[in-house]
VMD Tcl script that builds the backbone (N, CA, C; Angstrom):
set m [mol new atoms 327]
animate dup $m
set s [atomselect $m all]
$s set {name element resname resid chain x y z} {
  {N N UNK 1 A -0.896 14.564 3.873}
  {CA C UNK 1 A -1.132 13.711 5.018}
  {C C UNK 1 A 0.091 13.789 5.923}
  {N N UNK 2 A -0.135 14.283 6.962}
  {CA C UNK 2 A 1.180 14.772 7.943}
  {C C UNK 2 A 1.284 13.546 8.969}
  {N N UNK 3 A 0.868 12.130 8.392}
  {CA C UNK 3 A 0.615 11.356 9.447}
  {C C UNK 3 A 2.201 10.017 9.506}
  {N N UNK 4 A 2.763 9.200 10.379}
  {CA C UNK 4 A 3.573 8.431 9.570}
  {C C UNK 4 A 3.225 7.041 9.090}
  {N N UNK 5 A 3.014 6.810 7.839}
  {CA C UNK 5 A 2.667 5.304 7.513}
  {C C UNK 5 A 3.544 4.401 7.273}
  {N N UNK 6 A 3.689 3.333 7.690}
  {CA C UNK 6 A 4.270 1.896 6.869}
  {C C UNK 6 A 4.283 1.738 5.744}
  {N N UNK 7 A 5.282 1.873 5.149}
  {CA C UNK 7 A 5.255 0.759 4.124}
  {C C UNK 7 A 4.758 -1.067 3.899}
  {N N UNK 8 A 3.818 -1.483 3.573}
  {CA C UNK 8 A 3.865 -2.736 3.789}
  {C C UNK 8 A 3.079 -3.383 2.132}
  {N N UNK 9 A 2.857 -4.434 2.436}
  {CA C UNK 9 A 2.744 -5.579 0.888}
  {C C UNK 9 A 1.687 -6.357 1.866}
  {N N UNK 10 A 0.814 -7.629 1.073}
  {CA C UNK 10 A 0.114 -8.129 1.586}
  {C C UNK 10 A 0.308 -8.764 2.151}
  {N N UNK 11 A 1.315 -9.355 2.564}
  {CA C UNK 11 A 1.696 -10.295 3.674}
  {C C UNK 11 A 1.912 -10.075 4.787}
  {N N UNK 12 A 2.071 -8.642 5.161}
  {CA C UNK 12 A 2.274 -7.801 6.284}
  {C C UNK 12 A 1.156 -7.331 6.769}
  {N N UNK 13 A -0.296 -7.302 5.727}
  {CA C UNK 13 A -1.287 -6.579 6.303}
  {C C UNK 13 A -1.956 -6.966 7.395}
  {N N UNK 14 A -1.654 -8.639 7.505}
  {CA C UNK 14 A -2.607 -9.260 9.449}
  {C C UNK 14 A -1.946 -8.173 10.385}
  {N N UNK 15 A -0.634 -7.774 10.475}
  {CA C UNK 15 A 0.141 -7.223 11.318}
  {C C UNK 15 A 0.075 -5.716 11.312}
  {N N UNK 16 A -0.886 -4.974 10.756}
  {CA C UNK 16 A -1.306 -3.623 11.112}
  {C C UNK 16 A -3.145 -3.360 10.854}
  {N N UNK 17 A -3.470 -4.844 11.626}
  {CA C UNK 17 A -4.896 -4.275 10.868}
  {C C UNK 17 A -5.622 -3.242 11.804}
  {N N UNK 18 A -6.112 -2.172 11.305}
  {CA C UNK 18 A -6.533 -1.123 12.382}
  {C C UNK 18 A -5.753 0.142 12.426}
  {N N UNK 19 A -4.872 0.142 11.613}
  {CA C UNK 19 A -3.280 1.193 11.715}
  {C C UNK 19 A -3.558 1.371 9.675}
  {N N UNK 20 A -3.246 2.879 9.632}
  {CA C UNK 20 A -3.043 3.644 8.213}
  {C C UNK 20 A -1.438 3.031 7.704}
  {N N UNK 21 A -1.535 2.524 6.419}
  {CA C UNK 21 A -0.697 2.118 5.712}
  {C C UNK 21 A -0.444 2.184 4.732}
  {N N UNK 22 A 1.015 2.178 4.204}
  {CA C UNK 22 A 1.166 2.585 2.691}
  {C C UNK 22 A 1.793 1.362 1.501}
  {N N UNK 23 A 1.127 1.380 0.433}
  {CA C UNK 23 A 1.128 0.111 -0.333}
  {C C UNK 23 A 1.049 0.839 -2.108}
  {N N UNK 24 A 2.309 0.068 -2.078}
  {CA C UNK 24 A 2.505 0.632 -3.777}
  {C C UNK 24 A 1.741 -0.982 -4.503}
  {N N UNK 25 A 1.724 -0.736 -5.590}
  {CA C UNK 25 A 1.407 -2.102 -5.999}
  {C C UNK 25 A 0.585 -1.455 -7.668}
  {N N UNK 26 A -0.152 -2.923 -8.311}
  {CA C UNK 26 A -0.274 -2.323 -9.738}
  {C C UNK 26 A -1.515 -2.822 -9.828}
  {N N UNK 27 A -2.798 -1.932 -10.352}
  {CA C UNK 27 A -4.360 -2.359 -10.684}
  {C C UNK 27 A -4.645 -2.931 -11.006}
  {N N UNK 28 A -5.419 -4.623 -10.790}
  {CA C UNK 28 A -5.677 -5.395 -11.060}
  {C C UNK 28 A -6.783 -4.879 -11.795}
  {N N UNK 29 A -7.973 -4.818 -10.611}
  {CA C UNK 29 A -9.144 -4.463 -11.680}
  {C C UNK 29 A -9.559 -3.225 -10.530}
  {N N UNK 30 A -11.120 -2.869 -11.434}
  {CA C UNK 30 A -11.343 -1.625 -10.345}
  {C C UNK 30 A -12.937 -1.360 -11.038}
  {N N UNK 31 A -14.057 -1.392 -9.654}
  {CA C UNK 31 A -15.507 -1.239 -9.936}
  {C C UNK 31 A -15.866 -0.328 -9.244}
  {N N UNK 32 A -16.794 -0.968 -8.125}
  {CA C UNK 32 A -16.636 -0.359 -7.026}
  {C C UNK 32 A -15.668 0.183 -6.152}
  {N N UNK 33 A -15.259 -1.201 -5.546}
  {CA C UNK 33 A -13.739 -1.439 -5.008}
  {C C UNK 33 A -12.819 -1.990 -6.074}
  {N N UNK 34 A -11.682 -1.723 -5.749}
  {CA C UNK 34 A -10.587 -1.859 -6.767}
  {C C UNK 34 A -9.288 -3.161 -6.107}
  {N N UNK 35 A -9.109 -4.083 -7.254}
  {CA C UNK 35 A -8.106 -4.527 -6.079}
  {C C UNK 35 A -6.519 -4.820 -7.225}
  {N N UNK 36 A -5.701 -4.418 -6.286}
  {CA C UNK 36 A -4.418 -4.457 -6.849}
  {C C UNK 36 A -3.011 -5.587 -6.800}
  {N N UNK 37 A -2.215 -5.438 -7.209}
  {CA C UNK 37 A -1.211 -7.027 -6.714}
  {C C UNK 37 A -0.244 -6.122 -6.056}
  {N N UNK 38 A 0.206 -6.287 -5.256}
  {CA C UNK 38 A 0.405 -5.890 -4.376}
  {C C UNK 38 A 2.462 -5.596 -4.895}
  {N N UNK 39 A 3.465 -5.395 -3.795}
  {CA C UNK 39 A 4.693 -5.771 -4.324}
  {C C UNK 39 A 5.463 -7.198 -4.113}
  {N N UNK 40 A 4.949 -8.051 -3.148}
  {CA C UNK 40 A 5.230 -9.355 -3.164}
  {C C UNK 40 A 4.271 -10.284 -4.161}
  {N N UNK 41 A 3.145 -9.460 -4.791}
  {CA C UNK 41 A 2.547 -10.531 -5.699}
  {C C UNK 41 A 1.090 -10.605 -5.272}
  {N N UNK 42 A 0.965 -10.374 -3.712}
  {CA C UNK 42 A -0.328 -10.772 -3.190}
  {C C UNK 42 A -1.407 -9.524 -3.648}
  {N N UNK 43 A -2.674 -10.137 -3.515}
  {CA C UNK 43 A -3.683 -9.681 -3.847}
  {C C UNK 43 A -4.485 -8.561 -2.824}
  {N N UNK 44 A -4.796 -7.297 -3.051}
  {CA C UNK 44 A -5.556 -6.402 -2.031}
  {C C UNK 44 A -6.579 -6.131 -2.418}
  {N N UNK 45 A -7.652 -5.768 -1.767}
  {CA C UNK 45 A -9.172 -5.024 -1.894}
  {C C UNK 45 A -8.725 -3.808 -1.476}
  {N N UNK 46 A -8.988 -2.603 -2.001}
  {CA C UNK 46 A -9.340 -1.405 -2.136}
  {C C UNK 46 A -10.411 -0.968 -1.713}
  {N N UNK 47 A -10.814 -0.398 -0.530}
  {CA C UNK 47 A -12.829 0.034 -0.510}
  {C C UNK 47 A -12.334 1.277 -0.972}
  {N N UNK 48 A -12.882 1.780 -2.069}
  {CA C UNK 48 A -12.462 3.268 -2.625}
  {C C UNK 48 A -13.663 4.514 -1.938}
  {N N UNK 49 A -12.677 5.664 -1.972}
  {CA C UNK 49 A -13.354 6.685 -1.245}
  {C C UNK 49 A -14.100 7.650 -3.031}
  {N N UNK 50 A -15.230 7.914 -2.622}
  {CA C UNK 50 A -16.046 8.670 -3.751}
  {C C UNK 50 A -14.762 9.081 -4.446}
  {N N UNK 51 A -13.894 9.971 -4.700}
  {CA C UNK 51 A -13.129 11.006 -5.609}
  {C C UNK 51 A -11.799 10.516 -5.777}
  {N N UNK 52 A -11.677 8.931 -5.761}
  {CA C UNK 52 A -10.735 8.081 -5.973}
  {C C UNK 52 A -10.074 8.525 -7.092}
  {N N UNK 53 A -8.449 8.254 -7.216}
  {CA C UNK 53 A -7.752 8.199 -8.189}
  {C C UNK 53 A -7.736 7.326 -8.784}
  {N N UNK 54 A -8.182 6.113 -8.162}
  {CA C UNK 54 A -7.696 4.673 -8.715}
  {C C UNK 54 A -8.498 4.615 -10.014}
  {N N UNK 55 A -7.527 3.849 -10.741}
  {CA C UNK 55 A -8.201 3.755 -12.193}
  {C C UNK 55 A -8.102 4.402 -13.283}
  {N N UNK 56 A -6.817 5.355 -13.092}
  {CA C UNK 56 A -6.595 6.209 -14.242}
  {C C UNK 56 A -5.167 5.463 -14.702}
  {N N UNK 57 A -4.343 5.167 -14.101}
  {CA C UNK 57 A -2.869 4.345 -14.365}
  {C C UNK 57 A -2.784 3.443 -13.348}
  {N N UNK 58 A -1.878 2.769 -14.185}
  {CA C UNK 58 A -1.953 0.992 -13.866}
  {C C UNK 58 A -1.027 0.996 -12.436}
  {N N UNK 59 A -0.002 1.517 -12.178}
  {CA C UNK 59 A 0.903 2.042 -10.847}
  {C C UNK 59 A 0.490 3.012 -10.015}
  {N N UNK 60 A 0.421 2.728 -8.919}
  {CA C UNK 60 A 0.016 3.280 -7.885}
  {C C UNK 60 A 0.459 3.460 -6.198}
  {N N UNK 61 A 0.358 4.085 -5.905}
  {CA C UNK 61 A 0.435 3.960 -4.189}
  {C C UNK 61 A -0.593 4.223 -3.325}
  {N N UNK 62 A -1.475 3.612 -2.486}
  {CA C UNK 62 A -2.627 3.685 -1.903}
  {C C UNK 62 A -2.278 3.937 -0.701}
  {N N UNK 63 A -2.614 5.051 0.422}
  {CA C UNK 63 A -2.493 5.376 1.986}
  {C C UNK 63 A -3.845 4.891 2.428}
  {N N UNK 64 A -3.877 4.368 3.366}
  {CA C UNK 64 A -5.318 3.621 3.833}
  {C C UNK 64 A -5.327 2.989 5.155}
  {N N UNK 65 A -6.508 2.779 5.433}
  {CA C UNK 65 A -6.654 2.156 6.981}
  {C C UNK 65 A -6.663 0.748 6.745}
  {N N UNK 66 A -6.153 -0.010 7.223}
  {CA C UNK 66 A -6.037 -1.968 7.084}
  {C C UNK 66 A -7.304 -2.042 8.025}
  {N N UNK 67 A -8.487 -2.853 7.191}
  {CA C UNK 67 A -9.798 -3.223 7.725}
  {C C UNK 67 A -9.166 -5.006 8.519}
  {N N UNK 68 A -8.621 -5.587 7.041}
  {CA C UNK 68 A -8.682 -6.857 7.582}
  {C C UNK 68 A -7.533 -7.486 7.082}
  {N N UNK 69 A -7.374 -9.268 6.895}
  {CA C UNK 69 A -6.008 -9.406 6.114}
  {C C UNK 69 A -5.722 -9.081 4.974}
  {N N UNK 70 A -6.784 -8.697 4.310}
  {CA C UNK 70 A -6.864 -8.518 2.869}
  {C C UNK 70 A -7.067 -7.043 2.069}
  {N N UNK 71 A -7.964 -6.518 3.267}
  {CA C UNK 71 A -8.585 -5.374 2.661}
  {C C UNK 71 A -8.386 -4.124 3.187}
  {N N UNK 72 A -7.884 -2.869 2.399}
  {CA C UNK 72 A -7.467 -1.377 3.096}
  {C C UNK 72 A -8.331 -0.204 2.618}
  {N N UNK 73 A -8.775 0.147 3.201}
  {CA C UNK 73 A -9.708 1.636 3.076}
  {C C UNK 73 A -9.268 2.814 2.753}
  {N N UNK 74 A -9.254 3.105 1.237}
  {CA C UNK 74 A -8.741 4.035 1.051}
  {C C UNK 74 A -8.679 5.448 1.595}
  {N N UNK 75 A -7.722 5.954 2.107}
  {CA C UNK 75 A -7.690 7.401 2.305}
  {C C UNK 75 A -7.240 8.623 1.231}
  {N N UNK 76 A -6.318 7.947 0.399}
  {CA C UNK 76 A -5.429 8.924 -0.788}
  {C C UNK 76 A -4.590 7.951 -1.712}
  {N N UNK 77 A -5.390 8.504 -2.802}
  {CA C UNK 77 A -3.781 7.315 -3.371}
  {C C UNK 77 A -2.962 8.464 -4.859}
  {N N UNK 78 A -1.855 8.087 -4.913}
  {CA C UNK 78 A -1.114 8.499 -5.767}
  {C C UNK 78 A -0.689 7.738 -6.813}
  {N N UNK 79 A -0.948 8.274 -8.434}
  {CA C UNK 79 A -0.765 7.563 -9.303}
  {C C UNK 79 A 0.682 7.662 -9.496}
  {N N UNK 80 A 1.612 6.440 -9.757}
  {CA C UNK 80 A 2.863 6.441 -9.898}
  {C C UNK 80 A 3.436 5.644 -12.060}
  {N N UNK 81 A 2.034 6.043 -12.578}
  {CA C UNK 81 A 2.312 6.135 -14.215}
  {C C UNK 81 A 2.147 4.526 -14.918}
  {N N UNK 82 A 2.839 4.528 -15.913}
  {CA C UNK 82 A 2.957 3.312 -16.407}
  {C C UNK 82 A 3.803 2.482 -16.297}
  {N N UNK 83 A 4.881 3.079 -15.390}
  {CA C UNK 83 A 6.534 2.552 -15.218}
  {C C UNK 83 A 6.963 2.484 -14.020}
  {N N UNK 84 A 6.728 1.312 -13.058}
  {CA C UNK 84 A 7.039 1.621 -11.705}
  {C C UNK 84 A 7.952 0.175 -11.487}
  {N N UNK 85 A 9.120 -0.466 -10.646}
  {CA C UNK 85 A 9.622 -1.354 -10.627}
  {C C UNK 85 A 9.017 -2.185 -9.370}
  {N N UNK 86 A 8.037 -2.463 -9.285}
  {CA C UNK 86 A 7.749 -3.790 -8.280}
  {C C UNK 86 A 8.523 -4.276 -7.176}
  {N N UNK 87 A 9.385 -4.096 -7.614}
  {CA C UNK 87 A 10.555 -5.217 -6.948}
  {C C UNK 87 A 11.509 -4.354 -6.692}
  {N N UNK 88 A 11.822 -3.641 -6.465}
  {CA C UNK 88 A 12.340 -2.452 -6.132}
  {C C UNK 88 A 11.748 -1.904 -5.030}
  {N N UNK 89 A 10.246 -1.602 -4.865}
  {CA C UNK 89 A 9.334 -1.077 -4.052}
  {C C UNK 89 A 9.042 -2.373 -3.088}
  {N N UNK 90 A 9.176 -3.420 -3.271}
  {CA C UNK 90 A 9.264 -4.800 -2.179}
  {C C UNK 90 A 10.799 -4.493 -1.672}
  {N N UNK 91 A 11.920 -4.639 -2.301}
  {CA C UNK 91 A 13.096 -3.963 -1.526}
  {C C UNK 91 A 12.723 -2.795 0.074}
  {N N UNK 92 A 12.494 -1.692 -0.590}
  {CA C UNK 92 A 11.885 -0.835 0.363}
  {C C UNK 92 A 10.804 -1.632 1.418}
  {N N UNK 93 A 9.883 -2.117 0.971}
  {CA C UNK 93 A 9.204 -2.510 1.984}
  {C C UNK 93 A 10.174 -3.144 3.233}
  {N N UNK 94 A 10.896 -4.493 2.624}
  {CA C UNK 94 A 12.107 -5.286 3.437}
  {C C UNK 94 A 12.311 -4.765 4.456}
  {N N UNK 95 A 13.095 -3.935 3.660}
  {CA C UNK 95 A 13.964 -2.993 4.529}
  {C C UNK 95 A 13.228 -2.244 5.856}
  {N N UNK 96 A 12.409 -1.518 4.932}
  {CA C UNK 96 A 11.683 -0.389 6.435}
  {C C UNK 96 A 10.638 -1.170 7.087}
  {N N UNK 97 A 10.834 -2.666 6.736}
  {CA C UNK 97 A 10.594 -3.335 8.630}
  {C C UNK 97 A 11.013 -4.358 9.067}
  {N N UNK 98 A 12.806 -3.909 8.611}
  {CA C UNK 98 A 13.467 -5.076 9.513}
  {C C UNK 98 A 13.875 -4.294 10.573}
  {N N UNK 99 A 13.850 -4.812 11.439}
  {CA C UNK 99 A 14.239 -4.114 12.736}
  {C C UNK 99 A 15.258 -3.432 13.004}
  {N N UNK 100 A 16.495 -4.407 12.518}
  {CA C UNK 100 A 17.869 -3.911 12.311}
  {C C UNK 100 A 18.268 -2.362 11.952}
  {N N UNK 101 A 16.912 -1.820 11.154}
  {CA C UNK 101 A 16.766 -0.997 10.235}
  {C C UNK 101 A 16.206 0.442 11.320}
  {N N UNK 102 A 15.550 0.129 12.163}
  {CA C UNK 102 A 13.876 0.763 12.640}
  {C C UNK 102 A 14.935 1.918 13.828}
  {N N UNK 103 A 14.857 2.964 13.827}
  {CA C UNK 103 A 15.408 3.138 15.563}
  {C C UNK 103 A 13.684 4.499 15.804}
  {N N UNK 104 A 13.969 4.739 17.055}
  {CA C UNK 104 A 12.851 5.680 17.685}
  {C C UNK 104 A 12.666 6.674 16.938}
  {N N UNK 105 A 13.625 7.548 16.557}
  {CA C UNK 105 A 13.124 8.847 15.718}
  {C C UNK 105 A 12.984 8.461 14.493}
  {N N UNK 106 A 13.276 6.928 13.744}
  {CA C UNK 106 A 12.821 7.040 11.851}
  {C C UNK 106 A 12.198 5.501 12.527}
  {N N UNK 107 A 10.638 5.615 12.784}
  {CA C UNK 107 A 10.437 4.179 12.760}
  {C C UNK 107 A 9.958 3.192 10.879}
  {N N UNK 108 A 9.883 4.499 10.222}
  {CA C UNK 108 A 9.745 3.576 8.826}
  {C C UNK 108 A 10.385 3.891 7.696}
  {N N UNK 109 A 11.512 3.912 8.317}
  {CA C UNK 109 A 12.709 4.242 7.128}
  {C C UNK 109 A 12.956 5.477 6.910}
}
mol reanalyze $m
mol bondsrecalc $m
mol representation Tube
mol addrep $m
């Protein structure tokens, strides 16, 4: 995907709805749609695309279109195993959108 996404968590998602975004977080559950906790804790819907990864390991990173406050449309996701630090990956988020941070040629870190 040659495209540039955000990093963001669910609390950020009112603020790109309509815009491709990137969201690590860990599998809650997964049927149809899948929904995950996000790295601040909050809760996401997943609309999964037919040849989904989701659902093979519990860590993940999902690239997707933000439908609404809650819910992102999967485009690709990458399994990141059984061992991923949460809170570490909310760090990163922080960071690549505090402004302080942002200039024209790296707008997401």
């Amino acid at each position: 995907m040659d495209i540039t996404t955000p990093r963001v968590n669910s609390s950020l998602l009112p603020d790109f709805i309509g815009q491709v975004v990137r969201i690590s977080g860990k599998l809650i559950s997964v049927q149809d749609d899948a929904v995950i906790e996000s790295t601040d804790g909050g809760q996401i819907t997943v609309l999964r695309i037919p040849d989904s990864l989701i659902g093979s390991e519990p860590f993940l990173e999902v690239i997707g279109k933000v439908e609404n406050e809650t819910t992102v449309r999967e485009m690709s996701t990458t399994n990141f195993g059984e061992n991923y630090d949460l809170s570490l990956a909310q760090a990163v988020v922080e960071i690549s959108n505090n402004p302080a941070f942002r200039t024209a040629r790296n707008p997401c870190f």
